[in-house]
ZADO-1210 file (C-alpha; in nm, 4 decimals, padded with zeros to 6 digits):
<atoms>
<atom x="00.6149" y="02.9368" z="02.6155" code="UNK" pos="1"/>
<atom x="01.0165" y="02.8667" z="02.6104" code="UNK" pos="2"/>
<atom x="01.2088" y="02.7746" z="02.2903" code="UNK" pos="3"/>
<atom x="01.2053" y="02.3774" z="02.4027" code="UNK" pos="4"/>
<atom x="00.8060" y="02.3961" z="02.4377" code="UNK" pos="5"/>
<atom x="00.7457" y="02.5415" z="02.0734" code="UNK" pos="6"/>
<atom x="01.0596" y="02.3332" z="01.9539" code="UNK" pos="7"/>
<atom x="00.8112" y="02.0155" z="02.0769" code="UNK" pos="8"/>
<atom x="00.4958" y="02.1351" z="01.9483" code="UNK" pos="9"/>
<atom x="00.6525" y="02.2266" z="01.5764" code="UNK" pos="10"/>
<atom x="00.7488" y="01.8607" z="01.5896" code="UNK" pos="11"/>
<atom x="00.4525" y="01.6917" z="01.6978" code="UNK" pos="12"/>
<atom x="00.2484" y="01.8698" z="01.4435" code="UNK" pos="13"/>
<atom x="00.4768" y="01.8227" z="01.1477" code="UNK" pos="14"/>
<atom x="00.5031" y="01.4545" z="01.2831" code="UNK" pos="15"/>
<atom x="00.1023" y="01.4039" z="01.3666" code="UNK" pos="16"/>
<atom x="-00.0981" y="01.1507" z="01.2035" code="UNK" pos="17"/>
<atom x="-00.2529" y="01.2286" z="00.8440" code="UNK" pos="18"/>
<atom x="-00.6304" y="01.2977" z="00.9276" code="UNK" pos="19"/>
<atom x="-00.7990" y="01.1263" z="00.7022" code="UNK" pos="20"/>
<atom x="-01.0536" y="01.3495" z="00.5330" code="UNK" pos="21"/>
<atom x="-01.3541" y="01.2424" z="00.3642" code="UNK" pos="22"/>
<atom x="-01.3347" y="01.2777" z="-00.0442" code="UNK" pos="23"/>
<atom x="-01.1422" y="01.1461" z="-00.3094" code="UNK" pos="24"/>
<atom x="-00.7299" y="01.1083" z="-00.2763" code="UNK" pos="25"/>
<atom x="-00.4566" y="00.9757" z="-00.4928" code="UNK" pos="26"/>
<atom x="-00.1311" y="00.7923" z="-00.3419" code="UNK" pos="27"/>
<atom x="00.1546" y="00.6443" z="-00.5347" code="UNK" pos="28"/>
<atom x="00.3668" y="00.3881" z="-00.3586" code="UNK" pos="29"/>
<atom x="00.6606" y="00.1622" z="-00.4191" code="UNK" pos="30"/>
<atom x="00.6973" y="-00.1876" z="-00.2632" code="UNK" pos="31"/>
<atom x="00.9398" y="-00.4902" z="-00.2613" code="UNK" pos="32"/>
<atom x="00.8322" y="-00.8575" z="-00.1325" code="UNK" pos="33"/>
<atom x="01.0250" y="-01.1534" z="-00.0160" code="UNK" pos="34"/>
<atom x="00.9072" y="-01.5117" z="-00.0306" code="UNK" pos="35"/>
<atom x="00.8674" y="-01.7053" z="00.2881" code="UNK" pos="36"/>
<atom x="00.6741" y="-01.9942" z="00.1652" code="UNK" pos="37"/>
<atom x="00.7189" y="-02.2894" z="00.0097" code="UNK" pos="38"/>
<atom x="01.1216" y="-02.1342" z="00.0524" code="UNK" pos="39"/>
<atom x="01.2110" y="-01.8627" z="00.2432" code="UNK" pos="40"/>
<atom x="01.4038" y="-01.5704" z="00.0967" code="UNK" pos="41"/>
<atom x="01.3183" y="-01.5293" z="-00.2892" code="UNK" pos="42"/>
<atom x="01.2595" y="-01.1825" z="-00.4016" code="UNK" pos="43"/>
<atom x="01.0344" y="-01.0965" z="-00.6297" code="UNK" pos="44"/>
<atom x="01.0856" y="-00.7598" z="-00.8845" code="UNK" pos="45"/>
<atom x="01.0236" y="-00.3756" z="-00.7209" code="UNK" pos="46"/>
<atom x="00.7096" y="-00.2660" z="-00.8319" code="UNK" pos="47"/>
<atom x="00.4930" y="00.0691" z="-00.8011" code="UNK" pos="48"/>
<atom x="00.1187" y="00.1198" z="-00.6992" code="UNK" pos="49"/>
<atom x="-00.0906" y="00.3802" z="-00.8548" code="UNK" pos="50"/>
<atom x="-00.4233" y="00.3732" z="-00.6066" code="UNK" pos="51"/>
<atom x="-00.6691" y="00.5794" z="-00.5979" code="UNK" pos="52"/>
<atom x="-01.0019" y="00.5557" z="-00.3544" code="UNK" pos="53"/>
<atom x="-01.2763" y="00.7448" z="-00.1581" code="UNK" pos="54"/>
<atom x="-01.2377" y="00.7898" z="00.2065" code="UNK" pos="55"/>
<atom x="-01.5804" y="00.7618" z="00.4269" code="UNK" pos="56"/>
<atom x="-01.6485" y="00.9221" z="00.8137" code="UNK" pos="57"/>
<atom x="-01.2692" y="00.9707" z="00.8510" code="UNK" pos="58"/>
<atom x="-01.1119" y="00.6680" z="00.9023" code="UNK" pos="59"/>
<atom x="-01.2586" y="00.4028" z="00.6538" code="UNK" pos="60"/>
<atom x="-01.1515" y="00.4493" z="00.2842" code="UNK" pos="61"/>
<atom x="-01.1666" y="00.2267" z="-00.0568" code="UNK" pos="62"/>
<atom x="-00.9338" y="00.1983" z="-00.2814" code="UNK" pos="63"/>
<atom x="-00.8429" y="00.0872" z="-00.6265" code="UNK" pos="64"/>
<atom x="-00.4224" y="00.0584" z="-00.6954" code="UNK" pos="65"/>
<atom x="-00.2604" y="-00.0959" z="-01.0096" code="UNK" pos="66"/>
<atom x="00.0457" y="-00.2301" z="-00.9539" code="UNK" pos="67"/>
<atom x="00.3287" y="-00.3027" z="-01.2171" code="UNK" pos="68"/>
<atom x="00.6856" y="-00.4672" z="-01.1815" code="UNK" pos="69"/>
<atom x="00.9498" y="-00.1697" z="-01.2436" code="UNK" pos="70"/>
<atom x="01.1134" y="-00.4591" z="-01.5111" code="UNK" pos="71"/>
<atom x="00.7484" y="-00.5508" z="-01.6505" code="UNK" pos="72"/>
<atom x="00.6669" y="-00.2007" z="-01.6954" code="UNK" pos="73"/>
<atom x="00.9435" y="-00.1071" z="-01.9889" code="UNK" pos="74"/>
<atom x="00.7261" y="-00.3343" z="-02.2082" code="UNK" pos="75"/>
<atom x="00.3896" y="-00.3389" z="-02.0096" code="UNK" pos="76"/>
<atom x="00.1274" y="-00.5783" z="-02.1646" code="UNK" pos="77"/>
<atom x="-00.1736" y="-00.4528" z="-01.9677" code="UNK" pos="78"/>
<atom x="-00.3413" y="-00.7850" z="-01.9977" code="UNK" pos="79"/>
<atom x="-00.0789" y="-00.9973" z="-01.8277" code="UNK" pos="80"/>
<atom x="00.1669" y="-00.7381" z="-01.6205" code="UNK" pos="81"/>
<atom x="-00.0874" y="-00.5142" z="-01.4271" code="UNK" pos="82"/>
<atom x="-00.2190" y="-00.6362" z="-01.1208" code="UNK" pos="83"/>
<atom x="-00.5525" y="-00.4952" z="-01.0191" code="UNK" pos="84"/>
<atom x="-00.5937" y="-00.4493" z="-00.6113" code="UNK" pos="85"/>
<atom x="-00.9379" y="-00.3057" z="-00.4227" code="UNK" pos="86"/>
<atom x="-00.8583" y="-00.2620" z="-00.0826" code="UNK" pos="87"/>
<atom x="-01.0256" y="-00.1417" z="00.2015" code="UNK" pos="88"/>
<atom x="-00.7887" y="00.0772" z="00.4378" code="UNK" pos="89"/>
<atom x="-00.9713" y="00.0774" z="00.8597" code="UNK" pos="90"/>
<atom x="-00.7760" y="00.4361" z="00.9859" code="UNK" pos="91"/>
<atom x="-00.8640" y="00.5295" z="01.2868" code="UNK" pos="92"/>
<atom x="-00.8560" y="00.9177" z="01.3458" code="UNK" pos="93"/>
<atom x="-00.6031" y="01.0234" z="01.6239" code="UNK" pos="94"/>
<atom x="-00.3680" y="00.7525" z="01.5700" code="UNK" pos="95"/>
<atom x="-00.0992" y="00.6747" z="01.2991" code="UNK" pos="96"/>
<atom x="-00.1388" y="00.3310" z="01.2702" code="UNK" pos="97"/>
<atom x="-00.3882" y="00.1602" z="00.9975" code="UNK" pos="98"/>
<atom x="-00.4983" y="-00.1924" z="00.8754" code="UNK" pos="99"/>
<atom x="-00.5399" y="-00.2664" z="00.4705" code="UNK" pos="100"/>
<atom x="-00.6946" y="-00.5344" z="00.3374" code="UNK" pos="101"/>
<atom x="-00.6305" y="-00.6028" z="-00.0204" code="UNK" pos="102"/>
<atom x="-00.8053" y="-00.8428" z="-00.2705" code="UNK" pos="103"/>
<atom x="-00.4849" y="-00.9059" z="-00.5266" code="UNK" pos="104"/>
<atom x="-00.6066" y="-00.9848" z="-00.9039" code="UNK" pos="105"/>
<atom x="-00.2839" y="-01.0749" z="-01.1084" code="UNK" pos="106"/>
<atom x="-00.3729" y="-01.0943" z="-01.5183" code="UNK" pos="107"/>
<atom x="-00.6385" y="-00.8923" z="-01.4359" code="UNK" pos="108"/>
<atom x="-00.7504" y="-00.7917" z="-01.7858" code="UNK" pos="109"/>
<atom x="-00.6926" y="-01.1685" z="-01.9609" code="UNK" pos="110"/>
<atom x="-00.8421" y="-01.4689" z="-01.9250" code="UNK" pos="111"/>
<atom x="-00.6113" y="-01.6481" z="-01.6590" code="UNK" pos="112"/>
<atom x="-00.6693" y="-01.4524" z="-01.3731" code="UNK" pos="113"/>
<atom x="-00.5945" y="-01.5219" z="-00.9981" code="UNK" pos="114"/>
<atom x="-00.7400" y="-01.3736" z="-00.7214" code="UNK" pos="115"/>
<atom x="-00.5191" y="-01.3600" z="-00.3811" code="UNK" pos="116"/>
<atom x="-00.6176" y="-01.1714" z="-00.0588" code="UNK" pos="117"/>
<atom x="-00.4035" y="-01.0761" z="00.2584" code="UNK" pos="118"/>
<atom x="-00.3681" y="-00.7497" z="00.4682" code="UNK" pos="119"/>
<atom x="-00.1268" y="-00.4967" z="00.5314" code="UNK" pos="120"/>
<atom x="-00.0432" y="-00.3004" z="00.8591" code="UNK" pos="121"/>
<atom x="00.0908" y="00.0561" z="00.8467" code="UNK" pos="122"/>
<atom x="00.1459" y="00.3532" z="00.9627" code="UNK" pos="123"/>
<atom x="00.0894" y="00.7028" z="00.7851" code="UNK" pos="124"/>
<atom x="00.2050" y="01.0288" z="00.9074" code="UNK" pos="125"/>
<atom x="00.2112" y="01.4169" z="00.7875" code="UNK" pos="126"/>
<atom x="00.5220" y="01.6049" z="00.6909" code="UNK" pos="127"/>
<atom x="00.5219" y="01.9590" z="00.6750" code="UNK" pos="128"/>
<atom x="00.1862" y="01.9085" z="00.4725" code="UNK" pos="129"/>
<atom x="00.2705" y="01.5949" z="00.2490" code="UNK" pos="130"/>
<atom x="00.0703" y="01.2850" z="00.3450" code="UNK" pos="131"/>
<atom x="00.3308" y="00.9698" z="00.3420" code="UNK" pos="132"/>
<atom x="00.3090" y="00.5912" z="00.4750" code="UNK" pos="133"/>
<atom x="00.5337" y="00.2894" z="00.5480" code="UNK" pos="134"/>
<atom x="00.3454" y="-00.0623" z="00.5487" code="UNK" pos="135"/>
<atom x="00.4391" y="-00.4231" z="00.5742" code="UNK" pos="136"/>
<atom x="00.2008" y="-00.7016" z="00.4775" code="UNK" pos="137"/>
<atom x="00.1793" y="-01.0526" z="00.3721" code="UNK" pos="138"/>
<atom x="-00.0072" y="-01.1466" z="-00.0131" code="UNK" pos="139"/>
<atom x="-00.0178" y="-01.4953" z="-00.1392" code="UNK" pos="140"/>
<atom x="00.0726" y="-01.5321" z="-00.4971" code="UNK" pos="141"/>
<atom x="00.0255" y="-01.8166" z="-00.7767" code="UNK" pos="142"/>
<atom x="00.3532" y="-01.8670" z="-00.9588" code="UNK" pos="143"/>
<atom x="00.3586" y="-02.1849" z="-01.2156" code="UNK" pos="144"/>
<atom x="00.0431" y="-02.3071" z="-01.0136" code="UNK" pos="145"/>
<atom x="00.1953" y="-02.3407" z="-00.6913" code="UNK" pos="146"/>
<atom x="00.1181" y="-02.1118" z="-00.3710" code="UNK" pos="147"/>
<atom x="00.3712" y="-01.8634" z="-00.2085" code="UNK" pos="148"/>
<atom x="00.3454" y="-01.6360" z="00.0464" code="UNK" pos="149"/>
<atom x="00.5250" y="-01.2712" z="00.0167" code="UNK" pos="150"/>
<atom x="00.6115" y="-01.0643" z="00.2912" code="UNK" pos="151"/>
<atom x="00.5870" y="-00.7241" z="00.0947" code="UNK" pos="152"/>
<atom x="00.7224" y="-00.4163" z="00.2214" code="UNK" pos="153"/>
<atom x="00.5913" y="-00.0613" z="00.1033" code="UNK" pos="154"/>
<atom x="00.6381" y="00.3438" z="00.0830" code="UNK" pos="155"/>
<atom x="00.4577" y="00.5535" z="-00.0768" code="UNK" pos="156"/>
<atom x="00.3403" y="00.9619" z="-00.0621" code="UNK" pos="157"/>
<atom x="-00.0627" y="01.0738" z="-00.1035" code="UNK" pos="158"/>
</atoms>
C-alpha cells in the first residue's frame, strides 16, 4: 500500500462513526438555543447536559440528561433551575447520523412543572478514540405561560 492509501485509511478510521456498543455510557454536552416562535431571534442562556443512559442491540439507547443554564447554575436551586430530559437516541450502526427524541421537564423537582417534547438530529463521530457529537433540534418551551419554539444547537464528548 502507498503513503496516500494508508494516509486515507488513518483518516477514515479516526473519522468513522462511534459504534454504539451495548452497556452503560456517560456524555456531557453544551448547547445554545434561539427562539423562532412567537419572535424570531431571542436567545436563551448556554447551558450544559449531564446524560447518562443504556444503549440496547447497537443502535437504540435511553437516556437520562440534566440540564442547567451556565448563569442558573452559580446559584442552582435544584427545584426550579434543573431541567430533567429522557430521551431516546435511534443510531443506526454504520452510519454517523442519529435521531433523539427528548421529553423536556423544566421545574422538574417542584410543583410547577412543564413537560415539552421535540427531537434532535445529529451526527456523532470517533476521534482518535474519544466519542464526540454535534446536534441541532427544535424544543418548545413555556416562558410566563406562553409557547416558544427553540432551535437549540449542541456539542458535547461521551
Amino acid at each position: 500500500m502507498n503513503v496516500s492509501k494508508w494516509f486515507i485509511v488513518s483518516i477514515s478510521i479516526a473519522l468513522f462513526p462511534m459504534s454504539a456498543q451495548a452497556g452503560f455510557f456517560v456524555e456531557g454536552s453544551a448547547g445554545y438555543a434561539i427562539e423562532v416562535s412567537p419572535e424570531i431571534g431571542g436567545t436563551q442562556e448556554p447551558n450544559i447536559m449531564l446524560a447518562g443512559g443504556w444503549s440496547f442491540m447497537d443502535w437504540i439507547r435511553l437516556e437520562l440528561g440534566l440540564v442547567a443554564g451556565l448563569e442558573k447554575a452559580k446559584s442552582l436551586d435544584a427545584s426550579t433551575q434543573i431541567q430533567v430530559r429522557p430521551m431516546l437516541v435511534i443510531a443506526p450502526p454504520l452510519v454517523p447520523i442519529y435521531l433523539r427524541g427528548v421529553m423536556a421537564v423544566k421545574n422538574a423537582f417542584s410543583d410547577t412543572r412543564q413537560l415539552a417534547y421535540g427531537a434532535c438530529l445529529g451526527v456523532g463521530f470517533s476521534l482518535f478514540g474519544v466519542g464526540a457529537f454535534v446536534e441541532g433540534g427544535a424544543l418548545p418551551a413555556t416562558v410566563d405561560s406562553e409557547l416558544q419554539w427553540l432551535i437549540e444547537g449542541r456539542a458535547g464528548v461521551s
